[in-house]
C-alpha positions as CSV (number, residue, x, y, z in Angstrom):
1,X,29.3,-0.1,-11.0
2,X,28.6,-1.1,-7.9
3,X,25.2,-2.4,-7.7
4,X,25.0,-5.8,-5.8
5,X,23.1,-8.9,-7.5
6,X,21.5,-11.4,-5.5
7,X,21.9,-14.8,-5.8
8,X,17.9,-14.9,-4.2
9,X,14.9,-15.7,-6.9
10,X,14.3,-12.6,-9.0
11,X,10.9,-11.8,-6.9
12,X,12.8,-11.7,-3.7
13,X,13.9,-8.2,-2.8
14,X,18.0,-8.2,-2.1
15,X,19.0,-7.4,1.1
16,X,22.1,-5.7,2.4
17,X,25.0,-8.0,3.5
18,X,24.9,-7.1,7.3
19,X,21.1,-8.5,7.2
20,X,22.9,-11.9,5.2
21,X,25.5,-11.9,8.0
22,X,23.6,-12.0,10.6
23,X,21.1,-14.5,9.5
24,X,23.9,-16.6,8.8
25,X,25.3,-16.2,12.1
26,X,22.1,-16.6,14.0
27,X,20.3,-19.6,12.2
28,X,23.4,-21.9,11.8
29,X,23.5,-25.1,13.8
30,X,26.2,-27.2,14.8
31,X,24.9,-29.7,12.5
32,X,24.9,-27.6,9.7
33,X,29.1,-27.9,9.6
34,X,30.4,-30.8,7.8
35,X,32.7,-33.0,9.6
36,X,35.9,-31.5,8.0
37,X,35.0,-28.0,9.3
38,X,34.2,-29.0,12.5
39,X,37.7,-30.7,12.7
40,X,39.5,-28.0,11.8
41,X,38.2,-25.6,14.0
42,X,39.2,-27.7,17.0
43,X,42.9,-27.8,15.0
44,X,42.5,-23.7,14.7
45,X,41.3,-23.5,18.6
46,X,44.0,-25.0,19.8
47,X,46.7,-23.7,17.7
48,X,45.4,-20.0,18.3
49,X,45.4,-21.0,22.2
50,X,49.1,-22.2,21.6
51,X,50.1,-19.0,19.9
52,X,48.5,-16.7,22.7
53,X,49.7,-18.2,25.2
54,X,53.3,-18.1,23.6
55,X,52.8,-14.2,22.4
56,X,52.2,-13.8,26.4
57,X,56.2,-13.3,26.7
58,X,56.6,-11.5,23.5
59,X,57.7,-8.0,22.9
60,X,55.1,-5.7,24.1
61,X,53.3,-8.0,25.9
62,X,53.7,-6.6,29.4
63,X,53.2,-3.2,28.5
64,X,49.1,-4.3,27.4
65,X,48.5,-6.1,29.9
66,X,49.7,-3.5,32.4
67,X,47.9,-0.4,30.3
68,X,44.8,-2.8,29.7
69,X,44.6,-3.4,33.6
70,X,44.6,0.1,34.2
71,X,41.2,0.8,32.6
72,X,38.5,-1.2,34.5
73,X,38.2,-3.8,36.9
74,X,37.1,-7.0,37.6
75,X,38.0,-10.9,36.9
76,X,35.8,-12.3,34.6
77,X,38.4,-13.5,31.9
78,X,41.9,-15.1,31.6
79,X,45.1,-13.7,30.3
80,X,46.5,-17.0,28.6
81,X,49.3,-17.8,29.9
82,X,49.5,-15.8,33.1
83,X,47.8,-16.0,36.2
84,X,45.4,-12.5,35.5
85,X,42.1,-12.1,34.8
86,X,40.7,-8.7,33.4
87,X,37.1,-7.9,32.2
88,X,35.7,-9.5,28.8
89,X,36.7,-6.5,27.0
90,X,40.5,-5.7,28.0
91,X,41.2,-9.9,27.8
92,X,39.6,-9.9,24.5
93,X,42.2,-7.1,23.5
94,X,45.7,-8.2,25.5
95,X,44.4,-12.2,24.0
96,X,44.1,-10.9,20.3
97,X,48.0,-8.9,21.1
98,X,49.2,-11.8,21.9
99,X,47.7,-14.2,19.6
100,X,49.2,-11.9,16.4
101,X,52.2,-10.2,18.0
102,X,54.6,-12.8,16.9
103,X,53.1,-13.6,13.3
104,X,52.4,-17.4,14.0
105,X,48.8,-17.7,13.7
106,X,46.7,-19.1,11.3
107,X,46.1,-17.6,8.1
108,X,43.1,-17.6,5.6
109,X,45.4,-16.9,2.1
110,X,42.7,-15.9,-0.2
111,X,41.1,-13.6,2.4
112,X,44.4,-12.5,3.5
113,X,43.1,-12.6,6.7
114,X,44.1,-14.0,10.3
115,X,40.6,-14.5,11.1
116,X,41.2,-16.2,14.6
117,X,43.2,-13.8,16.2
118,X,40.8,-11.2,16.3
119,X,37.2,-13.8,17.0
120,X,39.1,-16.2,19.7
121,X,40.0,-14.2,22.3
122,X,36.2,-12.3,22.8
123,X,34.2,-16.0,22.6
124,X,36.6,-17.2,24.6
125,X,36.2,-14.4,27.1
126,X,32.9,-13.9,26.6
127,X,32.4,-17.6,27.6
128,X,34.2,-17.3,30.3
129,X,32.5,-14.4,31.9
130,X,29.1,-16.1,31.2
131,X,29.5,-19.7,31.6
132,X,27.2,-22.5,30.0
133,X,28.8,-21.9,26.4
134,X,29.2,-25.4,25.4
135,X,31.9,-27.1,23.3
136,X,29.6,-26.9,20.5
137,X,28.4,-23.0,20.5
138,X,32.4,-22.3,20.3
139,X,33.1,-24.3,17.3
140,X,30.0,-23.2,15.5
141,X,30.3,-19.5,16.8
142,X,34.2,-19.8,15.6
143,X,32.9,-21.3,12.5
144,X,30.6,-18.1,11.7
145,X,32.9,-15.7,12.5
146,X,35.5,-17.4,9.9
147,X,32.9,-17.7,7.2
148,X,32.2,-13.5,8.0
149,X,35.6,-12.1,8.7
150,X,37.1,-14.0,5.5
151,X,33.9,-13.7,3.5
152,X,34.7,-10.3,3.1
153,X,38.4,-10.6,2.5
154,X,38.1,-12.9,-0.4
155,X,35.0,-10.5,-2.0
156,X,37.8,-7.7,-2.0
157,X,39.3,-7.5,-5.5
158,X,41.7,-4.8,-4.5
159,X,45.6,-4.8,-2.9
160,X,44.9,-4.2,0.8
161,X,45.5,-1.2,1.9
162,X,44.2,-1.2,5.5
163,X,45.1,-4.7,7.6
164,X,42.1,-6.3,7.2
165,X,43.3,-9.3,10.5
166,X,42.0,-6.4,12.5
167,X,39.1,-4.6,9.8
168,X,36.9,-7.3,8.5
169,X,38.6,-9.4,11.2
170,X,36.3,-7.1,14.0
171,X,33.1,-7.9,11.7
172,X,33.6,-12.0,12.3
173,X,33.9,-11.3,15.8
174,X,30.8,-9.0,16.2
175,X,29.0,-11.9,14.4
176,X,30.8,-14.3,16.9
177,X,30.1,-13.3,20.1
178,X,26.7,-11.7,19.1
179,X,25.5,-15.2,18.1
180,X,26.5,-16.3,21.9
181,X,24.9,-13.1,23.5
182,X,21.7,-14.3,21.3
183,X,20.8,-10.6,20.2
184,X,17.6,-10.7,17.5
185,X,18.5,-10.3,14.0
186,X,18.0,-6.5,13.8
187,X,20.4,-6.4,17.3
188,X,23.1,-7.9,15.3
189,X,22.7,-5.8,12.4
190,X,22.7,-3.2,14.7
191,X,25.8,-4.4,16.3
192,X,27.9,-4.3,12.8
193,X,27.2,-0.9,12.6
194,X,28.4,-0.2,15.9
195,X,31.5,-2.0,14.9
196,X,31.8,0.0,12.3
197,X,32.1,3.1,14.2
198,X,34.9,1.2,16.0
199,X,36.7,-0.5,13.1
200,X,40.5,0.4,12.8
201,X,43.7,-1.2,11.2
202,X,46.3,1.1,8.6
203,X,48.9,-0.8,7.3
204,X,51.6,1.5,8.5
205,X,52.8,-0.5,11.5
206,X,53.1,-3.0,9.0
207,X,55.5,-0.9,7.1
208,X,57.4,0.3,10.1
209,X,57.8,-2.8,11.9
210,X,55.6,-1.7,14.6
211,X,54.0,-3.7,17.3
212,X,50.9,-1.5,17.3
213,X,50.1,-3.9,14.1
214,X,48.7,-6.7,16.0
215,X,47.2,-4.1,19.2
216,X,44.9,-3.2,15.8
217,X,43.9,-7.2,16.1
218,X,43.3,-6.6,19.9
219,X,41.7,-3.2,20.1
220,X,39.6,-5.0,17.1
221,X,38.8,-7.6,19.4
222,X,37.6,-5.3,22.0
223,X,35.3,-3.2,20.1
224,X,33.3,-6.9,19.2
225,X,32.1,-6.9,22.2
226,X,31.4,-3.8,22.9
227,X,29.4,-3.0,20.1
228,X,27.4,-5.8,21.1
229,X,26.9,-4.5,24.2
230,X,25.7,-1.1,23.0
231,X,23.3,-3.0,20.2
232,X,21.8,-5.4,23.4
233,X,21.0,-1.9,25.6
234,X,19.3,-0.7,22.3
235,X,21.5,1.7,20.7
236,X,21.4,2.4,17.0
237,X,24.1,1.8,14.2
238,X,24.4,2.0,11.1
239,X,22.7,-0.4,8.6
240,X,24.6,0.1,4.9
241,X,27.6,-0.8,6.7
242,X,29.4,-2.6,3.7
243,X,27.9,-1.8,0.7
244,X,27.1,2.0,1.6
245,X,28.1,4.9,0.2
246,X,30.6,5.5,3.1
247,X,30.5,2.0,3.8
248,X,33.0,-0.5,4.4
249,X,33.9,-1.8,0.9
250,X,34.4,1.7,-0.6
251,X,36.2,3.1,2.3
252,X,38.8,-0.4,3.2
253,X,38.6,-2.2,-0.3
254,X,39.0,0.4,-2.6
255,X,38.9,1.2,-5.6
256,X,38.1,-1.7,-7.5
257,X,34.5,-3.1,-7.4
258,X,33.9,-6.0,-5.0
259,X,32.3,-8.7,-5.9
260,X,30.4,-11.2,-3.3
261,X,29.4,-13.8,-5.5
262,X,32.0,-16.3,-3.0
263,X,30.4,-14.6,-0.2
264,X,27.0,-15.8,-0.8
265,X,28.1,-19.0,-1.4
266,X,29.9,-19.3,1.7
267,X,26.4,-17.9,3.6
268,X,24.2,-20.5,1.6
269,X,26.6,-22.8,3.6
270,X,28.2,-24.3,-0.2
271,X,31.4,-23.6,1.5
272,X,33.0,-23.2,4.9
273,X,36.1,-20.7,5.2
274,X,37.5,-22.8,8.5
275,X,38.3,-25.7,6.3
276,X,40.2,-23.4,3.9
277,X,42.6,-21.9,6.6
278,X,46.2,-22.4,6.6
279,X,49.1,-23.5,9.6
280,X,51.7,-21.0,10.2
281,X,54.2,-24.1,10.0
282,X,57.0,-20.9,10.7
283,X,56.7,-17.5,13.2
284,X,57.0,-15.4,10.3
285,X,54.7,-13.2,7.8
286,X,52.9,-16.0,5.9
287,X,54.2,-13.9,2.7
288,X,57.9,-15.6,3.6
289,X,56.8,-18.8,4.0
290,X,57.7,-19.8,0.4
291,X,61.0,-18.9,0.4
292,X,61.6,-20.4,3.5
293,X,60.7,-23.8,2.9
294,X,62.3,-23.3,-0.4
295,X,66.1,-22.2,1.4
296,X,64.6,-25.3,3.8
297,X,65.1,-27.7,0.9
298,X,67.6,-26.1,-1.5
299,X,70.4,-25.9,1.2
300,X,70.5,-29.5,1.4
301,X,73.0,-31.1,-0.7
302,X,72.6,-34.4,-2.7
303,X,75.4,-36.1,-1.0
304,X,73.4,-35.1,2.7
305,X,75.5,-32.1,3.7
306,X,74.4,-29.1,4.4
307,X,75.4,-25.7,2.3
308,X,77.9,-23.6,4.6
309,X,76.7,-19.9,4.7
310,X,80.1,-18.9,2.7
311,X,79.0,-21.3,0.2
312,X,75.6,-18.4,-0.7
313,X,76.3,-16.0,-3.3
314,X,73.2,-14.8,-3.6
315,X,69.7,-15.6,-2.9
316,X,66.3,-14.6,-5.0
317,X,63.1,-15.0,-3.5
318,X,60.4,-14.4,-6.2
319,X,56.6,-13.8,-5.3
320,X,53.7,-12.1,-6.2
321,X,53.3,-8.4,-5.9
322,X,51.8,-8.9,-2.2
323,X,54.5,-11.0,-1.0
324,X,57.1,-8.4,-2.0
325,X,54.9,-5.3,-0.9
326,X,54.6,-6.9,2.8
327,X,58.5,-8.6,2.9
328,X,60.6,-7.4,1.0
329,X,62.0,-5.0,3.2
330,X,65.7,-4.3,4.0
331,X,67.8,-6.2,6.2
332,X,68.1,-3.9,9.2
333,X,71.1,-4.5,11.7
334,X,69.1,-4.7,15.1
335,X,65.5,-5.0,14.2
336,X,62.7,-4.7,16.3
337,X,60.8,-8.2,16.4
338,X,58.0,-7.1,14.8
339,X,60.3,-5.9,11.5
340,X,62.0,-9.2,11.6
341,X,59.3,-10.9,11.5
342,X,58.2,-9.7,7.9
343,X,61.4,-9.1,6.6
344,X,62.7,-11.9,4.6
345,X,66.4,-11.0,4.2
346,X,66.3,-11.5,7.8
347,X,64.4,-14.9,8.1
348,X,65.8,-16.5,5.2
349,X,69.2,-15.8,6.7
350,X,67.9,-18.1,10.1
351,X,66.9,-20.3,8.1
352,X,70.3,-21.0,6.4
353,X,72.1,-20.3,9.5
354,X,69.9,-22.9,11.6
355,X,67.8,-25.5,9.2
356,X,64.9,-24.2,11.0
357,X,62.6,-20.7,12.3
358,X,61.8,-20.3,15.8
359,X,60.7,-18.2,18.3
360,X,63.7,-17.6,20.1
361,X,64.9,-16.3,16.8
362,X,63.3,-12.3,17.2
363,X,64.6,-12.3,20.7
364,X,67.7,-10.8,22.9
365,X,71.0,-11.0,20.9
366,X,69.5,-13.2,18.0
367,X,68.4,-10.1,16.7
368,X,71.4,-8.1,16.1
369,X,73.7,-11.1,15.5
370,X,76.4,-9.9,12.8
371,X,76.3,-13.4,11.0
372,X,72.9,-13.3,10.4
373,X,72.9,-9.9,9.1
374,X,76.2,-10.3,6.8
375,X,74.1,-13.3,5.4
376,X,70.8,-11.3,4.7
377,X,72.6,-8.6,2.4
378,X,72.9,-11.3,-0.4
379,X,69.6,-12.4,0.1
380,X,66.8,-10.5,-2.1
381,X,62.9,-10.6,-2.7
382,X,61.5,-9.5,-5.7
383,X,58.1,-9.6,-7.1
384,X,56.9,-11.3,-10.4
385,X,54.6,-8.8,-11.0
386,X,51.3,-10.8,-11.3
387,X,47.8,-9.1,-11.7
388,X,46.2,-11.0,-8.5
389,X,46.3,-8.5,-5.6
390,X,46.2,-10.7,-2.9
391,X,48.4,-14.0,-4.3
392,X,50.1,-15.6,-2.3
393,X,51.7,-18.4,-4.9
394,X,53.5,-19.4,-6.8
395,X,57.1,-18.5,-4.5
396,X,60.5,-19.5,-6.7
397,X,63.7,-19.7,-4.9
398,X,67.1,-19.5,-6.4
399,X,70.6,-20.0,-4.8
400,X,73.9,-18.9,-6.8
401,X,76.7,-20.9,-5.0
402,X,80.0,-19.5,-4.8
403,X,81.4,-22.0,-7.1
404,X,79.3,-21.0,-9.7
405,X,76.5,-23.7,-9.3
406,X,72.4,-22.5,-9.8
407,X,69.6,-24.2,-6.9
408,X,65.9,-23.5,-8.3
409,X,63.1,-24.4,-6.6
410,X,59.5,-23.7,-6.9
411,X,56.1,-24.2,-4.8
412,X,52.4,-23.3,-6.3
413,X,51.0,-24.0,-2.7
414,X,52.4,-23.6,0.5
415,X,53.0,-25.8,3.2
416,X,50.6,-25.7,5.4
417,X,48.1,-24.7,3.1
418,X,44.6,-26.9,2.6
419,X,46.1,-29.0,0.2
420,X,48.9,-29.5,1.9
421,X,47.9,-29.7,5.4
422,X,50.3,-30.0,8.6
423,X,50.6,-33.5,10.3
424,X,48.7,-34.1,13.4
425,X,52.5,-34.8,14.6
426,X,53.5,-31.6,13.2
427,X,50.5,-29.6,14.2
428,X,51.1,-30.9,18.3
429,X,54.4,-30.3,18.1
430,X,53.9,-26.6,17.2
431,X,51.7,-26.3,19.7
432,X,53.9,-27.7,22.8
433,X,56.8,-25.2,21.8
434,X,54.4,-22.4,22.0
435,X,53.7,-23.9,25.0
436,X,57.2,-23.4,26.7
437,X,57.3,-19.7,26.0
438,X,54.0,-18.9,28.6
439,X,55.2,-15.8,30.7
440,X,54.3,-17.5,34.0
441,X,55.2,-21.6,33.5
442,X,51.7,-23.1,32.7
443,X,52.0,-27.4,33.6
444,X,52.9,-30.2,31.0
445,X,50.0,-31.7,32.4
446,X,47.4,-29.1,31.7
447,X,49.3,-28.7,28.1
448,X,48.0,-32.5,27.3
449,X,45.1,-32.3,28.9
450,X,44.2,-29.3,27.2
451,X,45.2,-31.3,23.7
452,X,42.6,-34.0,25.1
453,X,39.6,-31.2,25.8
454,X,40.1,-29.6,22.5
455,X,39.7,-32.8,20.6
456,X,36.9,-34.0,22.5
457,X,35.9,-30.0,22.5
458,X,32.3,-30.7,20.7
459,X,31.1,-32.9,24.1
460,X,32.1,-30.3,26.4
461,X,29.2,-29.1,28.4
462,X,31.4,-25.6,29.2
463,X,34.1,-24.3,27.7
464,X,35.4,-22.6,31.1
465,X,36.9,-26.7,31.6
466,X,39.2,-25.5,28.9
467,X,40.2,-21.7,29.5
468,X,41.1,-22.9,33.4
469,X,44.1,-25.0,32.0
470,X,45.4,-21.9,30.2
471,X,45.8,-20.4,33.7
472,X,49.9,-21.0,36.0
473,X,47.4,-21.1,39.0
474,X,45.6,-24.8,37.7
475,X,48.5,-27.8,37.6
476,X,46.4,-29.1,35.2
477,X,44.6,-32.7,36.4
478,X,41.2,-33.2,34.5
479,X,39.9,-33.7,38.2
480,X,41.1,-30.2,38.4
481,X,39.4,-28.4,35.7
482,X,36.3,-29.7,36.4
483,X,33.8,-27.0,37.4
């Protein structure tokens, strides 16, 4: 039932997937990534970088930092968007809190994955602490942790039932930051084992509203580099970590049998996962983002003006099973951020109330304003009851208008999505609000010249040029963040 077949000649003896992992991670080059996936990890770099540093002033966010700086000493990495450093390990974990805490980073749909948030913050670190990683070993290290992390999510045919962001998330960043440590092959397969003993993420937070949702993404983080760590000082793992009898697939993507014929293709490099990974365009669960482009359009009217909120009878938000499992929770009258987020009474109300989604929308008084919430009582999501576990699409919205009138809309891809990729305009301008909400005021110098790095990111000689900018204590010159 579930016996693996390889795609390797019959006389070739399979090999388990950690082996395939890490020869994927270790032997790919650079060159090896085509043109469009080097491009969009540079877009994914700097939009992850963008939501970190604007998760720095988010709910929660002091309370890591302060609890993660009283467990170990030492300067060796950057908080983005404050002026502290903490060791590899605690920045890897505060800088995966903050990139996930506000639901604005990228996505990979089919995987169902965030698979930056949890690989970002320990290269980033670990490049830091080291020095000499070059533009270059972070694009192709970010590249392999993608094609890892999201390789397992789109194998799972089964609804997720741990939060795999933080679960398979931790195995791409193992792979990551292993590839720049350069452990041998049997270190690295070593190292997923380790991880393994380390790997966390229910999806009860998720349920609850709870901010210990994305810490999963950070502790996640964390444990990457450790078990790399231990698997460099030459202690054992396990080895059948994902197809095992205990192993990852049985225990996190149960009960129905996986199936890695994607996977393999993905390792034999016929496809890369960064080219397939979506723009949060809105700081909300991706699950919502349907419906809110959908209220976006629908409450528009032909002769330009917009619908008044008295003018909403009632609002259906139609999705598959997924979309309605993660938001279709009840309007709740002062939410905590984090249930806001992923509630979709609540957001599509915002979105009818302001034209738009922001940031400042799951903070102070926003939250428990009485219009929005009188708004989010008539509006509903329900699921079409599709077999796909993990669709995404297609999203149907409908509006009943007090006078009796019927708005339909429908999207079988989301914005943002591959096909329908963000501007350039629309990506920068994402990233310079993100910008504005640092928890210690970082420079609009160093914001443009970071923009400038990024895109010229593959010539960089050391990524530490980069991570200084993300610093209050640099005003940002090039001259400046030149080592």
């Amino acid at each position: 039932m579930f016996t693996i077949t390889s795609p390797m000649a019959s006389h070739q003896e399979p090999r388990l997937l950690g082996e395939r992992f890490a020869t994927h991670a270790l032997t790919t080059r650079f060159e090896d990534l085509p043109d469009d996936a080097v491009a969009q990890a540079k877009v994914f770099i700097l939009d992850t970088l963008g939501v970190g540093i604007a998760g720095s002033s988010a709910f929660g966010a002091d309370k890591v930092v302060q609890v993660s700086a009283s467990h170990g000493h030492g300067e060796e990495a950057t908080i983005w968007g404050r002026s502290q450093r903490l060791p590899v390990g605690t920045a890897s974990l505060v800088n995966g809190y903050q990139i996930h805490c506000q639901e604005y980073d990228c996505v990979h749909e089919g995987a169902v994955l965030h698979p930056l948030a949890t690989t970002l913050p320990v290269v980033i670190a670990y490049a830091e602490k080291t020095g000499g990683v070059s533009g270059k070993d972070l694009i192709t290290a970010v590249a392999v942790g993608v094609n890892i992390s999201a390789g397992l999510g789109i194998a799972s045919k089964s609804a997720m039932s741990f939060f795999r962001p933080a679960t398979a998330g931790g195995f791409g960043a193992t792979a990551a930051v292993g590839r720049l440590m350069g452990l041998s092959h049997e270190a690295l397969v070593q190292a997923f084992g380790l991880q393994y003993a380390q790997t966390s993420g229910t999806l009860q937070p998720h349920v609850e509203g709870s901010a210990s949702l994305p810490l999963q993404v950070g502790l996640n983080s964390r444990a990457a580099v450790q078990s790399c760590y231990f698997a460099q000082a030459g202690f054992p793992g396990t080895r059948d970590v994902f197809e095992g009898a205990y192993g990852y697939f049985r225990l996190f993507e149960g009960p129905t049998p996986w199936d890695l014929t994607a996977t393999y293709d993905v390792l034999e490099g016929k496809r890369w996962l960064i080219s397939e990974v979506s723009h949060k365009p809105y700081p909300a669960g991706r699950a919502t983002h349907g419906g809110i482009e959908g209220l976006q359009i629908l409450r528009k009217k032909i002769d330009g003006s917009i619908m008044k909120p008295k003018e909403v009878k009632r609002v259906t938000i139609t999705g598959p099973p997924v979309t309605a499992r993660l938001c279709a929770r009840p309007d709740l009258p002062d939410p905590s951020p984090n249930y806001a987020r992923l509630c979709m009474s609540y957001v599509g109300a915002k979105m009818l109330l302001n034209g738009f989604i922001d940031l400042a929308h799951y903070r102070g008084s926003e939250l428990s304003d009485p219009t929005t919430h009188e708004l989010a009582k008539r509006i509903q999501m329900v699921s079409d009851g599709q077999a796909d576990p993990n669709a995404l699409v297609p999203v149907s919205v409908e509006i009943e208008t007090t006078d009796g009138e019927t708005k339909k809309w429908k999207c079988e891809q989301m914005l943002a999505s591959p096909s329908r990729r963000l501007s350039r305009e629309q990506h920068l301008a994402k990233f310079r609000r993100c910008w504005e909400f640092a928890a210690e005021p970082l420079s609009k110098t160093a914001r443009e010249n970071l923009i400038l790095m990024v895109d010229d990111l593959e010539n960089s000689t050391d990524v530490r040029t980069l991570t200084k900018l993300l610093s209050p204590s640099v005003e940002g010159s090039l001259e400046q963040s030149k080592l």
